[in-house]
C-alpha positions in Angstrom: 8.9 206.1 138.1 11.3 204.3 135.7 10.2 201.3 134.4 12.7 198.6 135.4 15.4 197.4 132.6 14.4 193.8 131.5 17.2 191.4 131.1 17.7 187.8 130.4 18.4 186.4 134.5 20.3 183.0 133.2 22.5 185.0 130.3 23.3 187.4 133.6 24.5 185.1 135.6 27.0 183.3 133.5 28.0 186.7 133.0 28.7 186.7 136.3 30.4 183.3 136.6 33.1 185.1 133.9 33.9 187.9 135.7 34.0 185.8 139.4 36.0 183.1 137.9 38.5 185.5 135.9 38.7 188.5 139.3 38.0 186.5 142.1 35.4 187.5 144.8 37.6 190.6 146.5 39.0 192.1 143.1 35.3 192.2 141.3 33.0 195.3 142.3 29.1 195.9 142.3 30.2 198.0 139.2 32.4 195.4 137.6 29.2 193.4 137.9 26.5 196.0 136.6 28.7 196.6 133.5 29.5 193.0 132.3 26.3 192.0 133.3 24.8 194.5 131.3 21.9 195.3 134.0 21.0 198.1 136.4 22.7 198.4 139.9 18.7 198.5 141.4 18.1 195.3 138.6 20.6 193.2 140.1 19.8 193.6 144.0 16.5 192.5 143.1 17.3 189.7 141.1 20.6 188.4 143.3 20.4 190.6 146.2 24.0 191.3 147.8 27.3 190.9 146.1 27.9 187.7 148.1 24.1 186.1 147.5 25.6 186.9 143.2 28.5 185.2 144.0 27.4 182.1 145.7 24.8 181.2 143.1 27.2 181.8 140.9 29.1 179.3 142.3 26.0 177.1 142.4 25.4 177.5 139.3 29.2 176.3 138.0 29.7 173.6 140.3 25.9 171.9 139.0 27.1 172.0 135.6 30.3 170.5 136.3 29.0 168.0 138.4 26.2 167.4 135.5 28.9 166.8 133.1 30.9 164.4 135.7 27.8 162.4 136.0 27.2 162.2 132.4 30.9 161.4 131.7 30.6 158.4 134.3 27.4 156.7 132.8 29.0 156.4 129.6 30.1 153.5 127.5 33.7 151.9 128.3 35.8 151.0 131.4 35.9 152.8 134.7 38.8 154.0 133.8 38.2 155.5 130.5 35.6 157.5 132.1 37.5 158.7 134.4 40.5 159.3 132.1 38.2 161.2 129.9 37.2 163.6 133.6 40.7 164.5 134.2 42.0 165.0 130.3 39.1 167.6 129.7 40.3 169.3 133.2 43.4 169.8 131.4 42.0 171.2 128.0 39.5 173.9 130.1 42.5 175.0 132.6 45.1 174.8 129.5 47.0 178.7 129.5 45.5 178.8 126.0 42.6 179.3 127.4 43.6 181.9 129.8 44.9 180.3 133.0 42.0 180.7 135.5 42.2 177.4 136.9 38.5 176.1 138.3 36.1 178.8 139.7 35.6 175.8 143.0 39.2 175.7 143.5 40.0 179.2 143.3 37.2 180.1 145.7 38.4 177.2 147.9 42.0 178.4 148.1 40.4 182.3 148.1 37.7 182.3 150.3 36.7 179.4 152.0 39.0 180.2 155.3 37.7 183.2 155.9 33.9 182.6 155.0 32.2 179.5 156.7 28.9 179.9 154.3 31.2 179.7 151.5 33.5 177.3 152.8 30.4 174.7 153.3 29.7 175.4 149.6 33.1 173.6 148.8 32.7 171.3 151.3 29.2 169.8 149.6 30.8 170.3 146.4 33.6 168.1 146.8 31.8 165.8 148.6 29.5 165.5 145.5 32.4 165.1 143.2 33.8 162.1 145.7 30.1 160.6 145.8 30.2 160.6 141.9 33.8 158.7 141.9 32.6 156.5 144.4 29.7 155.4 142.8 31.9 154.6 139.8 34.4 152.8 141.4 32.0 150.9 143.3 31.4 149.1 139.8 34.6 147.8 139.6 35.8 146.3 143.0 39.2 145.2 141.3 40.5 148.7 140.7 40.3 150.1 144.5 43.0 147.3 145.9 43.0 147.1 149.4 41.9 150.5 149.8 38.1 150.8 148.7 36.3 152.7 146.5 35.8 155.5 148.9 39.4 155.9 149.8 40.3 155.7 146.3 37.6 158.3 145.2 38.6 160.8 147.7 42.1 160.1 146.4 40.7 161.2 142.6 38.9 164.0 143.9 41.8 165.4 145.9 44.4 164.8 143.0 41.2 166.3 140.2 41.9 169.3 142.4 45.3 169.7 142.8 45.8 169.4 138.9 43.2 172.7 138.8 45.5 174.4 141.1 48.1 173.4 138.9 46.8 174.8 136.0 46.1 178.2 138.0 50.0 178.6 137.6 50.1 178.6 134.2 52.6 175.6 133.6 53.0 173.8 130.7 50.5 171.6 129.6 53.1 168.7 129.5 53.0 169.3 133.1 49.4 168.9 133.4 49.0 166.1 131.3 52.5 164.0 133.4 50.2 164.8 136.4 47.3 162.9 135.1 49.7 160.2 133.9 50.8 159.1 137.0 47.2 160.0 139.2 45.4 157.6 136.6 47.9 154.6 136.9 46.2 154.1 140.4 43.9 153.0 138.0 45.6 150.4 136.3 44.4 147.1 136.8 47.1 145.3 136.0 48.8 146.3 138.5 46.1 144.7 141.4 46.2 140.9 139.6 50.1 141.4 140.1 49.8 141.9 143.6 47.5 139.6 144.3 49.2 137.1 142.2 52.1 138.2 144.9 50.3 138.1 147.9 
């Protein structure tokens, strides 16, 4: 019996993030998957099992390491909203055409697959709501900037508006675009703004 091909499991799997993020779920095959993965049909059953099970930690997989870097973002030095400036200018340099204009592997999925597939579609769910928690928390620091609305309210607002700019970006427009968009989503931010209307009020 044939000895069974050794790989490296973590250097497959971001393999496997590529070719997901770049095809999509429907338009990637078991043998799209054995070939840039470099392993063995048998190899990856055993390691992933189904196409789907690959594809969902996969998703895992990308979604921890954004939310990892969100995190890390958030906890550093500066204003609330340097931080979360900083969040949604990188968005714009990693969905930028020039680097090939595949959007965000979440959002794509989300607009993709998450009708049609419940499993999946609580996958994005948890994401986001992770994502919101992480705004929240940060906005929670700095009453002044939510207004009248809250923190919450105002982190679902980020989340949902960190979104649509990937979507955005999936269209390939210009990155003046992109950047106008994050303009006017981060002058919610502006504080300024709240001592005026209170000053009003």
């Amino acid at each position: 019996m044939a000895r069974p091909r050794e790989f490296n499991r973590d250097d497959a799997l971001d393999r496997a993030i590529n070719v997901f993020w770049t095809r999509g779920y429907d338009r990637t095959s078991i043998q799209d998957l054995v070939d840039i993965m470099g392993i063995q049909r048998g190899s990856l059953y055993a390691a992933f099992g189904d196409k789907q099970q690959l594809f969902l930690e996969a998703l895992d997989l990308y979604e921890q390491r954004f939310h990892d870097k969100t995190v890390r973002v958030l906890a550093e030095g500066g204003t609330v909203q340097d931080r979360i400036a900083k969040i949604f200018r990188e968005v714009v340099l990693d969905c930028a055409c020039d680097q090939g204009s595949r959007g965000c592997f979440i959002t794509n999925t989300a607009v993709s697959l998450a009708e049609g597939d419940e499993e999946t579609a609580a996958r994005i769910r948890k994401n986001l709501k992770r994502l919101e928690n992480a705004f929240e928390a940060s906005l929670a620091k700095a009453p002044d900037l939510s207004g009248r609305h809250g923190p919450r309210a105002l982190a679902r607002y980020l989340t949902n508006a960190l979104q649509g700019l990937r979507v955005l970006s999936r269209c390939c427009v210009d990155v003046d675009v992109l950047e106008d968009a994050v303009d006017v989503t981060l002058s919610v931010l502006d504080q300024k703004q709240f001592t005026e209307k209170r000053r009003l009020a």
